[in-house]
C-alpha positions in Angstrom: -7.7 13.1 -25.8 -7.4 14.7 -29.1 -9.6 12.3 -31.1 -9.9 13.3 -34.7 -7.2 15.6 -34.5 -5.2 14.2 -37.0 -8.1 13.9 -39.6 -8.8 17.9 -39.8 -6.6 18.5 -43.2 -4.7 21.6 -41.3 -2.3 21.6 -44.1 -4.6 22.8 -46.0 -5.3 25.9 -43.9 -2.9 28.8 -42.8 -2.0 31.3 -39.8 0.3 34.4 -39.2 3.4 32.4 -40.2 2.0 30.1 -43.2 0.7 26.4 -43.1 -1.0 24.9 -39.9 0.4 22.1 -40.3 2.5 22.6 -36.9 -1.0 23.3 -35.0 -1.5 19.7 -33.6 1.8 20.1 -32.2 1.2 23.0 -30.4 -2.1 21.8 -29.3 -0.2 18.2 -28.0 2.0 20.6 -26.7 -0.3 22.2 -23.7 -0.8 19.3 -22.6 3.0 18.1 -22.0 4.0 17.3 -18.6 7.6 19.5 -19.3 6.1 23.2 -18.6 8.5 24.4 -20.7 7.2 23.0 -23.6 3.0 24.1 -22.4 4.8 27.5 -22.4 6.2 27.1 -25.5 3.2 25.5 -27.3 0.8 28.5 -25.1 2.8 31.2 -26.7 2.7 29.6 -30.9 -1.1 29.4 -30.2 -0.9 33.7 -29.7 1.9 34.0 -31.8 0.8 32.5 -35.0 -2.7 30.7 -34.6 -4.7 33.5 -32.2 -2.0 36.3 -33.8 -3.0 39.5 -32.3 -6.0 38.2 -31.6 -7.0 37.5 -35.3 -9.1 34.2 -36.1 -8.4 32.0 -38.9 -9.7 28.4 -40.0 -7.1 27.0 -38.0 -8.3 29.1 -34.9 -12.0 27.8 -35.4 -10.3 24.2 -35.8 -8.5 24.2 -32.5 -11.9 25.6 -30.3 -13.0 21.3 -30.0 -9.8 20.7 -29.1 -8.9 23.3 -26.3 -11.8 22.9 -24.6 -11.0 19.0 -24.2 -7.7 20.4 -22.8 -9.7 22.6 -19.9 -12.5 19.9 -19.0 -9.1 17.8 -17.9 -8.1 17.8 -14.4 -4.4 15.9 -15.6 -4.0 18.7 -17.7 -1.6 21.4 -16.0 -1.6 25.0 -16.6 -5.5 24.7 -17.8 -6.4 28.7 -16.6 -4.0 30.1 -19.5 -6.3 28.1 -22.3 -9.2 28.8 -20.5 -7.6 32.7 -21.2 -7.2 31.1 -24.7 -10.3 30.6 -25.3 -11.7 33.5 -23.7 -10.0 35.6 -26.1 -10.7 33.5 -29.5 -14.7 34.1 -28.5 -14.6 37.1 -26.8 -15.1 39.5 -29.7 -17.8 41.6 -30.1 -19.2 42.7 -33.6 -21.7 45.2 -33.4 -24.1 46.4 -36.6 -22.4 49.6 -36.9 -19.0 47.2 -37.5 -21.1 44.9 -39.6 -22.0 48.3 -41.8 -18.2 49.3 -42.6 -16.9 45.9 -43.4 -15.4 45.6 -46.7 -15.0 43.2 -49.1 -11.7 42.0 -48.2 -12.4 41.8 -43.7 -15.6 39.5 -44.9 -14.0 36.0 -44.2 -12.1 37.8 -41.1 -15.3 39.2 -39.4 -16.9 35.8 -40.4 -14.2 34.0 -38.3 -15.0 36.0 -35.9 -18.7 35.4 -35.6 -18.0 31.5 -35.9 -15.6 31.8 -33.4 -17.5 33.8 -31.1 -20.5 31.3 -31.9 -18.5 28.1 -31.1 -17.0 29.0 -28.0 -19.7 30.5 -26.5 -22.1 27.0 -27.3 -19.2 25.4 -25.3 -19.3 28.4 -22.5 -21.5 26.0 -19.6 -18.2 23.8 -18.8 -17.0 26.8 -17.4 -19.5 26.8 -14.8 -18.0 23.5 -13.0 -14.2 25.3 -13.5 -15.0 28.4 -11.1 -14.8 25.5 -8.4 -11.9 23.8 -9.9 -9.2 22.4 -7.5 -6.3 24.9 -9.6 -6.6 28.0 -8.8 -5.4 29.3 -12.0 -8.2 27.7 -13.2 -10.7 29.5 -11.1 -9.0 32.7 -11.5 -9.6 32.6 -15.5 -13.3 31.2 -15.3 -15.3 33.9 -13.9 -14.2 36.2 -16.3 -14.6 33.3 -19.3 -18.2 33.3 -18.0 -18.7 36.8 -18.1 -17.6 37.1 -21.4 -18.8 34.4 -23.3 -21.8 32.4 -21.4 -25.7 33.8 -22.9 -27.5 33.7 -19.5 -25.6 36.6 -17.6 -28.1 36.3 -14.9 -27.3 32.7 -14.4 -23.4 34.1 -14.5 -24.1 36.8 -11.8 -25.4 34.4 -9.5 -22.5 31.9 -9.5 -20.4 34.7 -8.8 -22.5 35.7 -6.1 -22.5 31.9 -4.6 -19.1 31.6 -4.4 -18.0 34.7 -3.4 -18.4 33.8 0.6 -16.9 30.1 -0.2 -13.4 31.1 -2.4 -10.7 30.3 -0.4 -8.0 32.3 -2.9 -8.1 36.5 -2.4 -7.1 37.1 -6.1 -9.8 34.8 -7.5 -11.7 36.6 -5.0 -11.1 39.7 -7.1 -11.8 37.9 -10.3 -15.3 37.2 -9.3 -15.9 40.2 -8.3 -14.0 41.7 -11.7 -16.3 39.3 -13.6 -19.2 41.1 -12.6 -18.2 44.4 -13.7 -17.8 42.8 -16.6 -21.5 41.3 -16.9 -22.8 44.5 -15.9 -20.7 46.5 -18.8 -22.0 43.9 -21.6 -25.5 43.8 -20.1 -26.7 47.3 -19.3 -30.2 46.7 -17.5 -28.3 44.4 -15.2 -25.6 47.3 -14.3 -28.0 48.8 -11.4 -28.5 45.2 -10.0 -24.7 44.8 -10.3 -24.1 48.6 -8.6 -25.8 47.8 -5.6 -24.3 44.5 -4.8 -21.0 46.2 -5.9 -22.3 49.0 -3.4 -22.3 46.5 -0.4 -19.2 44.7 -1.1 -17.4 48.4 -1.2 -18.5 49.0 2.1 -18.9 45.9 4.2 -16.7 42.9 2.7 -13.8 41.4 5.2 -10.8 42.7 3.3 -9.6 45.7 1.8 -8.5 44.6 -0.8 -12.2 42.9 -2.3 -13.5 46.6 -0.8 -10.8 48.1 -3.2 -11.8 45.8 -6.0 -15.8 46.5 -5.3 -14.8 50.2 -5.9 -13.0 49.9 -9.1 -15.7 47.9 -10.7 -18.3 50.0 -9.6 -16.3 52.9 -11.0 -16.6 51.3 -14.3 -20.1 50.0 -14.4 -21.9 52.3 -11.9 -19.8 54.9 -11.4 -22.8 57.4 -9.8 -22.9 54.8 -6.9 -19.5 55.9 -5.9 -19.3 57.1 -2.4 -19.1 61.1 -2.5 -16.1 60.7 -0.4 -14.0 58.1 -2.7 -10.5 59.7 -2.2 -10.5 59.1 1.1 -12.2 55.5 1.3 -9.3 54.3 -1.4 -6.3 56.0 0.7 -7.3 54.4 3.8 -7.7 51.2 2.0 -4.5 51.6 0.6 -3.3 52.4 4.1 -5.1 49.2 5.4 -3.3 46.7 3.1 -0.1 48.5 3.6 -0.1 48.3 7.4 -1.9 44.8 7.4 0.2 41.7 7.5 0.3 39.3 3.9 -2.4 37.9 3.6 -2.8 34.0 3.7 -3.8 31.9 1.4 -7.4 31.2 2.2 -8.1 34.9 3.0 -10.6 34.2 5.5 -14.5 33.6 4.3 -16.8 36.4 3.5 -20.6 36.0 3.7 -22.2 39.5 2.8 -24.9 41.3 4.8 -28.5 40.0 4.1 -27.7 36.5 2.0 -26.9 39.1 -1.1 -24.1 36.5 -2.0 -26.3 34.0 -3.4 -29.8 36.1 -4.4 -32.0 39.1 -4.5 -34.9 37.7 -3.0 -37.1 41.2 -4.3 -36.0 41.3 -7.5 -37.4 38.2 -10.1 -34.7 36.7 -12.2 -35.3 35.9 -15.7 -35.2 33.3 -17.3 -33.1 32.0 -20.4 -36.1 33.7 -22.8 -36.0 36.9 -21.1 -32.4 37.4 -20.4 -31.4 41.2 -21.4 -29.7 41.3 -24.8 -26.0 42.3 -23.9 -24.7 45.6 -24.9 -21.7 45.5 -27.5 -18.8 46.6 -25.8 -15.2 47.2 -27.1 -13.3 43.7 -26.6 -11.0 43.1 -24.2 -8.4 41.0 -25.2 -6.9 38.2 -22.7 -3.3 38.1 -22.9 -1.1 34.7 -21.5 0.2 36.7 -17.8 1.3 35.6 -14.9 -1.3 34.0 -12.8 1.1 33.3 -9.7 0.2 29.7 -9.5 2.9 27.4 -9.2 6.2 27.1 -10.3 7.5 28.2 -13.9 10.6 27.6 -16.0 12.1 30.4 -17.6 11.7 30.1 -21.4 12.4 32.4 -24.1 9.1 32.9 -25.1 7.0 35.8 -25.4 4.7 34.7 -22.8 7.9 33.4 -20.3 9.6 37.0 -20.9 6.1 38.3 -19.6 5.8 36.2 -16.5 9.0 37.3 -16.2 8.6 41.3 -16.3 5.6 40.7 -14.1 7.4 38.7 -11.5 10.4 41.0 -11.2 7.8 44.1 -10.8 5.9 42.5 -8.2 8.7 40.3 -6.1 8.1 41.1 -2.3 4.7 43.0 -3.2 2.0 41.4 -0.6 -0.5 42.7 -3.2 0.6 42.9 -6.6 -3.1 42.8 -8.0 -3.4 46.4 -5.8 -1.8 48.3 -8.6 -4.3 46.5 -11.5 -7.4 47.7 -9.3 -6.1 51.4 -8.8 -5.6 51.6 -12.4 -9.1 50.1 -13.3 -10.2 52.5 -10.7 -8.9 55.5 -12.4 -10.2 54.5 -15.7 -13.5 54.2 -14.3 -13.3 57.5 -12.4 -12.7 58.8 -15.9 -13.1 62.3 -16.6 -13.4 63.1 -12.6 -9.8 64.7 -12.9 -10.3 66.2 -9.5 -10.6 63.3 -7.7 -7.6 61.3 -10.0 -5.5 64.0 -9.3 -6.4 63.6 -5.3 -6.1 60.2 -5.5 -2.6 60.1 -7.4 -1.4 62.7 -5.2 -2.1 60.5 -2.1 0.0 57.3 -3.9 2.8 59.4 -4.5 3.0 60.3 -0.6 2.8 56.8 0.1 5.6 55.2 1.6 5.5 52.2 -0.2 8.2 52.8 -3.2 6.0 50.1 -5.7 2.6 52.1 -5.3 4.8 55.3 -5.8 6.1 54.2 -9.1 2.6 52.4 -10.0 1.2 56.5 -9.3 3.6 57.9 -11.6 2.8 55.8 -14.4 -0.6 56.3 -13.7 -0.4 60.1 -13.2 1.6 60.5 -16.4 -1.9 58.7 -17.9 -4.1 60.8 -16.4 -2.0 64.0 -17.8 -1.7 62.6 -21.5 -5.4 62.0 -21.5 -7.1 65.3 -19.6 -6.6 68.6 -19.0 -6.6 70.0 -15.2 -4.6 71.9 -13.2 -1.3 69.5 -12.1 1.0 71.7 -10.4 0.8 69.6 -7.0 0.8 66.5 -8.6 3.8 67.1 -11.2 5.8 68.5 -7.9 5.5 65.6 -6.2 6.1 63.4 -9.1 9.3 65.5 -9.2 10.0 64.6 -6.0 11.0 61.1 -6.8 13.7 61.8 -9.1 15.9 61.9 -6.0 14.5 58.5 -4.4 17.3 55.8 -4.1 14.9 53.5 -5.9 16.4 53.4 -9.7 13.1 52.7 -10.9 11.3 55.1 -9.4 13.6 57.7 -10.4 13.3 56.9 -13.9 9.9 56.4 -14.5 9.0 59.9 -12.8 12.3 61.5 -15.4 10.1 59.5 -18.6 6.9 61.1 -17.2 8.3 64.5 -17.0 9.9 64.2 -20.4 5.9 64.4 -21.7 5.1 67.2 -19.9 7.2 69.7 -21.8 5.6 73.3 -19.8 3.8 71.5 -17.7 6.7 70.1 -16.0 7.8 73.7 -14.7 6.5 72.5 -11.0 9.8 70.0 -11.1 12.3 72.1 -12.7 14.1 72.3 -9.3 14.5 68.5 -9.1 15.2 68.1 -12.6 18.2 70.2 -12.6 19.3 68.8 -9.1 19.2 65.5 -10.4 21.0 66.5 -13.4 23.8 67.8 -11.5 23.9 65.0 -9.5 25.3 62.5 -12.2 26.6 63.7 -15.0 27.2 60.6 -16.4 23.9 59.5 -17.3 23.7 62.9 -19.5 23.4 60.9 -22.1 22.1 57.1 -23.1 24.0 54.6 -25.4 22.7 51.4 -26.7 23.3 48.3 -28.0 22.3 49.0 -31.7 21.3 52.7 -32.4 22.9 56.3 -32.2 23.2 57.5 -28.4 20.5 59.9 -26.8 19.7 62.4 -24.1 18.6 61.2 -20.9 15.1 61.6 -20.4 15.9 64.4 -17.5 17.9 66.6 -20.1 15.2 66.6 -22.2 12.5 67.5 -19.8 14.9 70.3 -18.6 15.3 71.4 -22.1 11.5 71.3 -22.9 10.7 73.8 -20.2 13.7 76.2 -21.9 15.4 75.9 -18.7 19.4 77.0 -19.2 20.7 74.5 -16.7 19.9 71.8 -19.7 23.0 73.7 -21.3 25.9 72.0 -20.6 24.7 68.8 -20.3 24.1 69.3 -24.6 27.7 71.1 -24.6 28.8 67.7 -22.9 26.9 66.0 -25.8 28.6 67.9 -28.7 31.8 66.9 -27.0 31.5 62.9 -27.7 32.5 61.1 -30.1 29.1 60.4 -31.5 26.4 63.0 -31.3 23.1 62.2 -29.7 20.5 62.1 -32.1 18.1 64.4 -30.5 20.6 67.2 -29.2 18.9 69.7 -32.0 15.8 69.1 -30.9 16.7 70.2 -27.1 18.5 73.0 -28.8 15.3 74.3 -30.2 13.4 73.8 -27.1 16.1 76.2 -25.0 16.2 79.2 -27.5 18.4 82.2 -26.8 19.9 80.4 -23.9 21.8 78.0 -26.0 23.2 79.9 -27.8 26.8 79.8 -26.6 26.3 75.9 -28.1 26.1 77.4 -31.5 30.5 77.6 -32.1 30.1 73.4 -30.9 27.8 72.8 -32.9 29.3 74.6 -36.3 32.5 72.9 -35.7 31.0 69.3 -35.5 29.0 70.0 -38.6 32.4 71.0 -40.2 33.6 67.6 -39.2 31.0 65.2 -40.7 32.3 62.9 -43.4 29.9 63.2 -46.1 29.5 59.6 -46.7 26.7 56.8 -46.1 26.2 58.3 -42.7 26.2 61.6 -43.2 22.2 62.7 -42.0 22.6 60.7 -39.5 25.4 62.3 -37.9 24.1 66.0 -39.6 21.0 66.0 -39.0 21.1 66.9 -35.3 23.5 69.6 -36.0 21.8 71.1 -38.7 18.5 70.9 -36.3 20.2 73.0 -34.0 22.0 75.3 -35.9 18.3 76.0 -37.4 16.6 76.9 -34.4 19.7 79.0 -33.1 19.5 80.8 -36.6 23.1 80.4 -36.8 24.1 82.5 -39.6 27.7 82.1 -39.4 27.3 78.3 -40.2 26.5 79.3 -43.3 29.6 78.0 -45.0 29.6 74.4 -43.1 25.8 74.5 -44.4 26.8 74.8 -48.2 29.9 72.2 -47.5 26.9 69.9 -46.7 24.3 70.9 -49.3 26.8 70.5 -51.8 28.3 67.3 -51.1 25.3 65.7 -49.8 26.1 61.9 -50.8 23.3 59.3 -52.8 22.2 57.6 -49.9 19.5 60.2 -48.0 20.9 62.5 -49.7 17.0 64.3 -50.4 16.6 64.5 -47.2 20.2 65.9 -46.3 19.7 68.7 -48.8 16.2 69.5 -47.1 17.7 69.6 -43.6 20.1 72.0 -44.6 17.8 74.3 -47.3 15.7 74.7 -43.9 18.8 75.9 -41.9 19.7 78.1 -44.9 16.1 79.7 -44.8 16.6 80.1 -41.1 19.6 82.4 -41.4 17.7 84.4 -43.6 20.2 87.5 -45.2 22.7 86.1 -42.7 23.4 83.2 -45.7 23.6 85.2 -48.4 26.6 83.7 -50.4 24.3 80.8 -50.6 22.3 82.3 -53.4 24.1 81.1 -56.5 23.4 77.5 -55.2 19.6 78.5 -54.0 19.1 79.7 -57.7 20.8 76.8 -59.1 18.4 74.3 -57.2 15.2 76.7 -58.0 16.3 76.1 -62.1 14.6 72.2 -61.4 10.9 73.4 -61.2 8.1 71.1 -60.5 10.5 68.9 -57.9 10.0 68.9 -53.9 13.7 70.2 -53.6 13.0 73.0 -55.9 10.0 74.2 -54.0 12.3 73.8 -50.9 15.3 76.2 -52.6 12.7 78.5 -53.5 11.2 79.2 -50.2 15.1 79.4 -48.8 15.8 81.7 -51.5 12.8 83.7 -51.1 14.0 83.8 -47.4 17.6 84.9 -47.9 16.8 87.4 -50.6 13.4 88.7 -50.4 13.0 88.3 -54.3 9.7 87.5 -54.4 9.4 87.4 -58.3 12.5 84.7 -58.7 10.9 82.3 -56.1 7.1 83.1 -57.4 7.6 81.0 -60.8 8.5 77.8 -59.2 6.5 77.6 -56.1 3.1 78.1 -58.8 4.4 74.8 -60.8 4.7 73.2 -57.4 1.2 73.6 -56.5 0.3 71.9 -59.8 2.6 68.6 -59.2 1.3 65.4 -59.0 2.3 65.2 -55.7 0.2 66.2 -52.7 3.1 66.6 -50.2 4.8 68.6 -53.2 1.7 70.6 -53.2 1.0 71.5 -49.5 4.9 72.2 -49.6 4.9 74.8 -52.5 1.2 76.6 -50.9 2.9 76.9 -47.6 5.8 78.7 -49.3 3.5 80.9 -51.2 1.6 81.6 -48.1 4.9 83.0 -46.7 5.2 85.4 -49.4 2.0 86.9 -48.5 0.3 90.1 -50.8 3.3 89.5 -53.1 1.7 86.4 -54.2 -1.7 87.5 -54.9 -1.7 86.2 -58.6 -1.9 82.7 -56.9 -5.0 83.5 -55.1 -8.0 81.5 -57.5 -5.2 78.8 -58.0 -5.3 78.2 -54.3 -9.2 79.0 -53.9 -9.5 75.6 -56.4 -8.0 73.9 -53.9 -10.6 74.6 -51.1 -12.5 71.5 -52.8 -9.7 68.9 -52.8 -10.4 65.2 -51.4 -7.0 65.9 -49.1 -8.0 67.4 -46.1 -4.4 68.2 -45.3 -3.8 70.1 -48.6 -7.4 71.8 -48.2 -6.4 73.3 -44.4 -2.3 74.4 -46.3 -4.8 76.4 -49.0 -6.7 77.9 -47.4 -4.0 79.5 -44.9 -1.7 80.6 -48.0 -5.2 82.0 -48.9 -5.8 84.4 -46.1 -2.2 85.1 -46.0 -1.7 86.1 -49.9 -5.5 87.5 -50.7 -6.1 88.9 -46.7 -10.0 87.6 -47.5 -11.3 85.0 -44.4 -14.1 84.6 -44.8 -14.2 81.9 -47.1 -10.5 80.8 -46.0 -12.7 81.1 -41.7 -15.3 78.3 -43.5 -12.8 75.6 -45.0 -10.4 76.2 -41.5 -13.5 75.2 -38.9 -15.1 72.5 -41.6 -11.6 70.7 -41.4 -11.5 71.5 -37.8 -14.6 69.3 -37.0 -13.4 66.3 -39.6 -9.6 65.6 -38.4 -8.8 66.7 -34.6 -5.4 66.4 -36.0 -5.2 69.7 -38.0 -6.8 71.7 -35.0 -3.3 73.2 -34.2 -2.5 74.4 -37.5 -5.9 75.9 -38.1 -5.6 77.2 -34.0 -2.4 79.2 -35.6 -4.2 80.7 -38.5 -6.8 81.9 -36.5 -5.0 83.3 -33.9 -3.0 85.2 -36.7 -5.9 86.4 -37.8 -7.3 87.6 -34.7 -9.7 89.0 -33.0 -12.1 86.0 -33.4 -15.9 88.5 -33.2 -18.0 87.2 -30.4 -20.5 85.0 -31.4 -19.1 84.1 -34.7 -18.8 79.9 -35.6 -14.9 80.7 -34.6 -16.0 82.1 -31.8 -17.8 79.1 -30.8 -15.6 76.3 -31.9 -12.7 77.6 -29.8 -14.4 78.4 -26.5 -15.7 75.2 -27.2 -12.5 73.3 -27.5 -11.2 75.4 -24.0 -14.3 74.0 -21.6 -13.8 70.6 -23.1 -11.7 68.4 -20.4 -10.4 65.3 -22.9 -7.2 66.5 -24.7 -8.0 66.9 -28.1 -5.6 64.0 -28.9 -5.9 61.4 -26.6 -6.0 58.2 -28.0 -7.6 55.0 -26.5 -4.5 52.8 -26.3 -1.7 54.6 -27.5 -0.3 58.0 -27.4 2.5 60.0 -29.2 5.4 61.6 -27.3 4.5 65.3 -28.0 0.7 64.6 -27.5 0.8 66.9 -24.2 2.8 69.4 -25.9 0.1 69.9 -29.4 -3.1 69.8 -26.7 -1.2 72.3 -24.7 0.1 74.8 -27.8 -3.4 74.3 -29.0 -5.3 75.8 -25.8 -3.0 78.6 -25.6 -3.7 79.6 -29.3 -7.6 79.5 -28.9 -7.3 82.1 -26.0 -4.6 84.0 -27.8 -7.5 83.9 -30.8 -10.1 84.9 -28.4 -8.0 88.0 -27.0 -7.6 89.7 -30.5 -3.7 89.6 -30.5 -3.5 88.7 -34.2 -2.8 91.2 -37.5 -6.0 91.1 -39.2 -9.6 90.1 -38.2 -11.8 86.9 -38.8 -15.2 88.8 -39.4 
């Protein structure tokens, strides 16, 4: 094995972490007999020479190499470099990539394409693995052939073969996962795949290949769905529930009709006519738990995986259950009615596992789309008192995202608040401490029973990072938190760590308006110490504009700050000034050098401060109309608001608003504001439109394939409410 390894000059060539020199270690390494070490060599292969899932020379080096490692039968642990491979190849790299590449990603999207190239030449040794003794092996093969092998028809018919012969139910589920995935790269195949899909869904010996038909259809085929799919999948789910584990062969399954192995009325192309496949985003393969065998716990990433995954699923009978339902959903899509059903159902369930697997999902399938959740945020409330720690706490994270929409569980979030007052707030290892994720959800919905779990807060020694922000979620309400909060202020050394410890308290004392902190305010302005010291003085300018007149004896040091013109803390004095005072000519001078730093933040800074002036700071007006043309969008969308606000003109300001609208989602909440200001949006006017178009549209406006911010719900949800409070007419001024 390995012949010619130690010729390739890998010295010469680099990964994530520098030479690849170490590579033929790693590659001598999965195939040790210690599994410890294949673990160890398994995870430097992801870590450094497949590093989130880039490709390098080295990468394109190793592809001889591992498939000698799979074609091995004394090689153990072979279905986690079958996954290897899988992922090196699997990339797709469509023309509209091809057309954006820069000079710099050439070599990387050439990798890429020799990668792809190379392990798909190689892809026909994975037809002999699907029938591999290891079932690891077998598990990872269908879905290698999916992904990588040119004759998907060939592919589809293997699957179809030994389908009625696989003795193991999860590899089962891969086969019939693998043909999702044909179907989703090779689009005229996906009504061929549908209806075979079709007849597994309702025929197949097992609920849970009937679960796994559904959830690929779902994604591939998602119009063959039954009309009545809530109810198939619950009683599925109620099927495997009630059913007893499952044994290892899982019984034999031989479809209705010989469909298994062919289609006798439709032809099936050859290798010159096979349809082209369809580029489709890639899915990476990452090293999990396979549940074959016995394995060591390392400290690797890929051990600290199989780890997670085997404490999540110990005493599950079908831990793959969870992994269809979620493919399910995300094939189901934009069907909220039927997710929301669906999730509903789960969270009823008496099995505690595919209750928490339902929250997670549910808080998914709220982040994502808008609908009407009161049932399902109820019942997801209605685990915060389950005995089940974990259960408890992922429906309290879930709620935390909801903000309003969380109003359904407000009940069980202050019951379970009372309930144990000791987990009011977090500490860590490393870090300042922080609220609980159930006082924050309490204090997002403004409820008052949050209260004195934050006046428990501003009693300890150190004060949670993110009481001001609960503080400004609650409102009046918290107000009797104000004296706490004045006093702790007073009490922060003015050292290295002062915005760390301030910075809460100032946040809170902000949103209160606190004038009477006032004097603590200036201790801290003043003194603010070297280190973060900018952003100190800005925390506590912003509390200082907050009190308004209330600060008054704060002008001397507002007017000294305001004497440094052209600097962001100047333009922050100003607008604090302009905000205590009401001078508008003292303030007018340095917010106009602002807008002409260097800077953009400095910029959009000084033309949301003129914008707060209003008609007093009509001079500004053709200075800020300049700006309507700027390559910032950011700065464009700032303008134009100070614009309508200073000169009362929209209709120009109404043009740059709905043009940045359509090029960045992102601003759509800040322009949502303007408009609504502005108000009432004329029927049938381009606002008009935009707006009632954003309200019918069922995708938040900030949903993100793979990844999502904490306040996304919040935004989407602050957004809708603006375009109808547009639409109604309950602004100053009018948009025509």
């Amino acid at each position: 094995m390995f012949s010619g390894i130690d010729e390739v000059d890998w010295a010469s060539m680099e990964h994530a972490y520098g030479p690849a020199d170490d590579v033929p270690e790693l590659l001598r390494g999965l195939a040790s007999a210690d599994p410890a070490e294949r673990e160890a060599a398994l995870d430097g292969m992801y870590g450094a020479v497949h590093h989130q899932g880039d490709v390098y020379a080295c990468t394109l080096a190793c592809i001889p190499f591992l498939f000698e490692l799979v074609v091995d039968p004394g090689v153990q642990d072979r279905g986690g470099v079958v996954e290897l491979l899988t992922s090196i190849g699997g990339f797709d790299l469509d023309e509209d990539d091809e057309a954006e590449i820069d000079e710099d990603e050439i070599e990387g999207a050439a990798n890429y394409a020799m990668a792809a190239a190379a392990v798909t030449a190689g892809a026909g040794v994975f037809f002999e693995l699907i029938a591999d003794e290891d079932p690891g092996v077998r598990l990872a093969a269908p879905l290698a052939l999916a992904t990588l092998h040119r004759q998907p028809v060939r592919v589809l018919a293997l699957l179809r073969e030994r389908l009625p012969v696989e003795p193991d139910e999860e590899v089962r589920l891969a086969l019939v996962e693998a043909a999702g995935r044909v179907a989703l790269r090779h689009r005229p195949l996906a009504e061929r795949v549908g209806k075979w899909l079709g007849l597994l869904a309702e025929r197949a010996g097992s609920p849970g290949l009937r679960l796994a038909a559904l959830a690929q259809l779902a994604r591939c085929s998602p119009d063959g769905l039954p009309g009545d799919v809530v109810p198939v999948v619950s009683g599925l789910l109620r099927e495997m529930r009630s059913a007893p584990e499952e044994s290892g062969d899982g019984g034999e399954y031989t479809p209705p009709g010989g469909i298994a192995a062919r289609e006798d009325d439709e032809p099936e192309p050859g290798p010159d006519t096979t349809p082209e496949a369809e580029p489709v985003d890639p899915e990476p393969v990452a090293p999990v738990e396979t549940g074959r065998g016995e394995h060591v716990a390392t400290p690797t990433l890929v051990g600290q995986l199989r780890s997670l995954s085997a404490q999540e699923n110990a005493g599950r009978g079908a831990p793959w259950a969870a992994d269809l339902l979620r493919t399910l959903h995300v094939g189901l899509d934009d069907r909220v009615g039927d997710r929301t059903a669906l999730l509903a159902d789960q969270l009823r369930s008496p099995d505690r596992r595919q209750r928490i697997d339902a929250v997670r999902m549910s808080g998914g399938l709220i982040r994502a789309w808008r609908g009407p959740y009161e049932e399902l945020v109820a019942l997801v409330g209605e685990q915060l008192s389950d005995r089940e720690p974990r259960l408890a706490e992922a429906a309290s994270h879930v709620l935390e995202e909801l903000f309003g929409l969380a109003a359904p569980a407000a009940d069980a979030l202050a019951a379970r608040l009372a309930a144990d007052p000791g987990s009011w707030v977090r500490t860590w290892a490393s870090g300042p401490p922080g609220l609980s994720s159930t006082v924050k959800a309490l204090a997002r919905l403004g409820d008052a029973r949050a209260v004195p779990a934050l006046a428990g807060a501003l009693e300890l020694p150190q004060v949670a990072h993110d009481v001001g922000f609960a503080v400004g979620h609650l409102g009046a309400t918290a107000r009797p938190l104000a004296g706490a909060l004045r006093r702790r202020l007073a009490e922060v050394e003015l050292d290295e760590c002062a915005y760390d410890r301030a910075s809460p308290l100032l946040a809170g004392l902000t949103a209160l308006r606190a004038g009477e902190a006032a004097p603590e305010v200036l201790r801290v302005l003043r003194g603010a110490p070297e280190y973060r010291g900018e952003w100190l003085r800005t925390a506590a300018l912003r509390a200082l504009g907050a009190f308004g007149p209330a600060a008054r004896e704060a002008i001397p040091e507002l007017r000294a700050l305001v004497r440094r013109p052209g600097t962001a803390s100047a333009t922050e004095a100003a607008e604090a000034l302009w905000a205590v005072s009401g001078d508008a000519d003292e303030v007018l001078p340095v917010l106009i050098e602002g807008l002409q730093s260097d800077q953009v933040h400095d910029r959009r800074a000084a033309a949301v401060a003129l914008g707060a002036l209003g008609p007093r700071a009509a001079v500004v007006a053709p200075r800020l109309r300049g700006l309507l043309a700027h390559e910032e969008l950011w700065l464009r969308v700032d303008a134009a608001i100070a614009l309508w606000e200073v000169s009362g003109r929209t209709r120009e300001t109404v043009g740059a608003l709905l043009t940045a609208w359509e090029q960045n989602r992102h601003v759509r909440v800040r322009v949502a504001e303007c408009l609504a200001r502005m108000g009432p949006v004329p029927e049938g006017s381009a606002a008009a439109h935009v707006l009632r178009s954003e309200l019918v549209s069922v995708r938040r406006h900030n949903a993100m394939d793979g990844g999502y911010g904490s306040h996304d719900i919040h935004e989407d949800e602050k957004l809708l409410a603006l375009c109808r409070q547009a639409l109604r007419g309950t602004g100053k001024g009018s948009t025509s």
